[in-house]
C-alpha positions in Angstrom: 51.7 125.4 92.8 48.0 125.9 91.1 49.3 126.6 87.7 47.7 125.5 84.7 48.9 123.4 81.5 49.8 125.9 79.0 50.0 129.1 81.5 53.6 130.6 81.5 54.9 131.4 85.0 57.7 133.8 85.8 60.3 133.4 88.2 63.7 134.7 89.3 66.9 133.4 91.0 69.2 136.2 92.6 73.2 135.8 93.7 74.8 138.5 95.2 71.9 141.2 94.9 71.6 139.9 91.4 68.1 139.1 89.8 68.1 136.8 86.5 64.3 136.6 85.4 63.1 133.3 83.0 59.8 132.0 82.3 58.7 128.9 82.5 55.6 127.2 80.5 53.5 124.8 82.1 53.1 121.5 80.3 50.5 119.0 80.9 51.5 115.4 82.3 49.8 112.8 80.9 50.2 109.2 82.3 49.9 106.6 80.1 47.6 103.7 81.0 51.1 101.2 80.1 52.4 102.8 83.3 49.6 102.2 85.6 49.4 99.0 87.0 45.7 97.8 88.6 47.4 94.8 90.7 48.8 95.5 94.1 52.8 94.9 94.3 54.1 91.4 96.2 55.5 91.8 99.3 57.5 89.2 98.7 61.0 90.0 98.9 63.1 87.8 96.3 67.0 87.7 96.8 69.4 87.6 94.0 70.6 84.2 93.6 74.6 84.5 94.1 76.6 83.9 91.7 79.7 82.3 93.4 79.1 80.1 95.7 80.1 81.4 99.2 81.3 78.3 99.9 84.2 78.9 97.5 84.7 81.8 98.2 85.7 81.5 101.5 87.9 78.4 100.8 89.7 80.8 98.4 90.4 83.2 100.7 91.2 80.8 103.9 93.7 79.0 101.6 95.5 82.2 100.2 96.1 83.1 103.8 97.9 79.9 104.3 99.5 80.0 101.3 100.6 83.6 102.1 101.8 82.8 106.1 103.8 79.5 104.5 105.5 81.9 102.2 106.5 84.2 104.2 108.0 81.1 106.8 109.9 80.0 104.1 111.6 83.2 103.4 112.3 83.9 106.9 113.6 80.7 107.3 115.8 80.0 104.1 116.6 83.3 103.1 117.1 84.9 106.3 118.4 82.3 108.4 115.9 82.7 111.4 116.4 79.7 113.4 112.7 79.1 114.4 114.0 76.9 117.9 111.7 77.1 121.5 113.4 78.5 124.0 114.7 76.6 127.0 112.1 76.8 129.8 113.2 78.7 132.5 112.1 78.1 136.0 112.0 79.8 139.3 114.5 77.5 140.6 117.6 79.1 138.0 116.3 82.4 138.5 116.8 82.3 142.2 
Protein backbone atom coordinates (compact mmCIF):
# COMPACT_ATOMS: atom_id res chain seq x y z
CA UNK A 1 0.00 0.00 0.00
CA UNK A 2 1.44 3.70 -1.13
CA UNK A 3 -1.13 5.49 0.81
CA UNK A 4 -0.45 8.63 2.54
CA UNK A 5 -0.99 9.89 6.27
CA UNK A 6 -4.20 11.67 6.26
CA UNK A 7 -5.58 10.24 2.62
CA UNK A 8 -8.90 8.17 3.18
CA UNK A 9 -8.97 4.91 1.34
CA UNK A 10 -12.04 2.93 0.42
CA UNK A 11 -12.58 -0.58 0.53
CA UNK A 12 -15.14 -3.31 0.56
CA UNK A 13 -15.70 -6.79 1.99
CA UNK A 14 -18.46 -9.02 0.12
CA UNK A 15 -20.31 -12.44 1.59
CA UNK A 16 -22.58 -14.10 -0.49
CA UNK A 17 -22.65 -11.57 -3.47
CA UNK A 18 -22.91 -9.00 -0.78
CA UNK A 19 -20.76 -5.70 -0.99
CA UNK A 20 -20.45 -3.59 2.45
CA UNK A 21 -18.29 -0.40 1.51
CA UNK A 22 -16.19 1.55 4.67
CA UNK A 23 -13.46 3.93 4.48
CA UNK A 24 -10.61 3.92 6.20
CA UNK A 25 -8.23 7.06 7.06
CA UNK A 26 -4.75 6.82 7.01
CA UNK A 27 -2.87 7.87 10.10
CA UNK A 28 0.73 8.59 10.44
CA UNK A 29 3.01 6.25 12.67
CA UNK A 30 5.28 7.92 14.57
CA UNK A 31 8.05 5.98 16.61
CA UNK A 32 9.15 7.32 19.56
CA UNK A 33 12.90 7.60 20.13
CA UNK A 34 11.99 5.62 23.91
CA UNK A 35 11.30 2.67 21.67
CA UNK A 36 14.30 2.62 19.60
CA UNK A 37 17.21 1.09 21.04
CA UNK A 38 20.87 2.06 19.39
CA UNK A 39 22.67 -1.16 21.19
CA UNK A 40 22.56 -4.53 19.48
CA UNK A 41 20.55 -7.27 21.55
CA UNK A 42 22.76 -10.16 23.60
CA UNK A 43 22.69 -13.27 22.25
CA UNK A 44 22.93 -14.52 25.34
CA UNK A 45 20.24 -16.77 26.26
CA UNK A 46 19.43 -16.54 30.19
CA UNK A 47 17.24 -19.36 31.69
CA UNK A 48 14.71 -18.80 34.37
CA UNK A 49 16.09 -19.84 37.50
CA UNK A 50 13.51 -22.73 38.81
CA UNK A 51 11.75 -22.27 41.35
CA UNK A 52 11.45 -25.76 43.03
CA UNK A 53 14.23 -27.52 43.08
CA UNK A 54 14.02 -30.61 40.73
CA UNK A 55 15.54 -32.39 43.08
CA UNK A 56 12.52 -32.31 45.22
CA UNK A 57 10.41 -32.58 42.98
CA UNK A 58 11.24 -35.81 41.91
CA UNK A 59 11.72 -37.26 45.46
CA UNK A 60 7.98 -36.08 45.83
CA UNK A 61 6.84 -37.89 43.19
CA UNK A 62 9.14 -41.23 43.54
CA UNK A 63 7.92 -41.38 47.18
CA UNK A 64 4.02 -40.89 46.41
CA UNK A 65 4.41 -43.81 44.14
CA UNK A 66 5.58 -45.91 46.99
CA UNK A 67 3.32 -44.62 49.20
CA UNK A 68 0.57 -45.32 46.63
CA UNK A 69 1.84 -49.17 45.62
CA UNK A 70 2.14 -49.84 49.75
CA UNK A 71 -1.37 -48.72 49.98
CA UNK A 72 -2.81 -50.45 47.76
CA UNK A 73 -0.69 -53.99 49.20
CA UNK A 74 -2.18 -53.35 52.32
CA UNK A 75 -5.66 -53.26 51.17
CA UNK A 76 -5.28 -56.27 49.07
CA UNK A 77 -3.85 -57.93 51.74
CA UNK A 78 -5.93 -57.02 54.96
CA UNK A 79 -9.05 -56.13 53.42
CA UNK A 80 -9.30 -58.62 50.79
CA UNK A 81 -7.58 -61.44 52.08
CA UNK A 82 -5.07 -62.13 49.05
CA UNK A 83 -2.63 -64.49 50.37
CA UNK A 84 0.49 -63.05 48.63
CA UNK A 85 2.42 -66.85 48.95
CA UNK A 86 5.09 -68.11 45.88
CA UNK A 87 4.04 -70.81 44.25
CA UNK A 88 5.61 -74.22 44.51
CA UNK A 89 8.20 -74.63 41.77
CA UNK A 90 7.23 -77.10 39.38
CA UNK A 91 9.57 -79.12 37.48
CA UNK A 92 9.76 -81.30 34.46
CA UNK A 93 10.16 -84.27 36.45
CA UNK A 94 6.23 -83.95 38.13
CA UNK A 95 5.01 -82.93 34.90
CA UNK A 96 6.12 -86.08 33.20
Amino acid sequence: DTSAPGTDIEGYIEVDGRKAFFKYNVEEFVVSPDVVKKEAPSTKVTLLAPKFPTFWLVTIIVASVIVVLVALWAMLKFVFKVDFKRKKRVSLDDIF
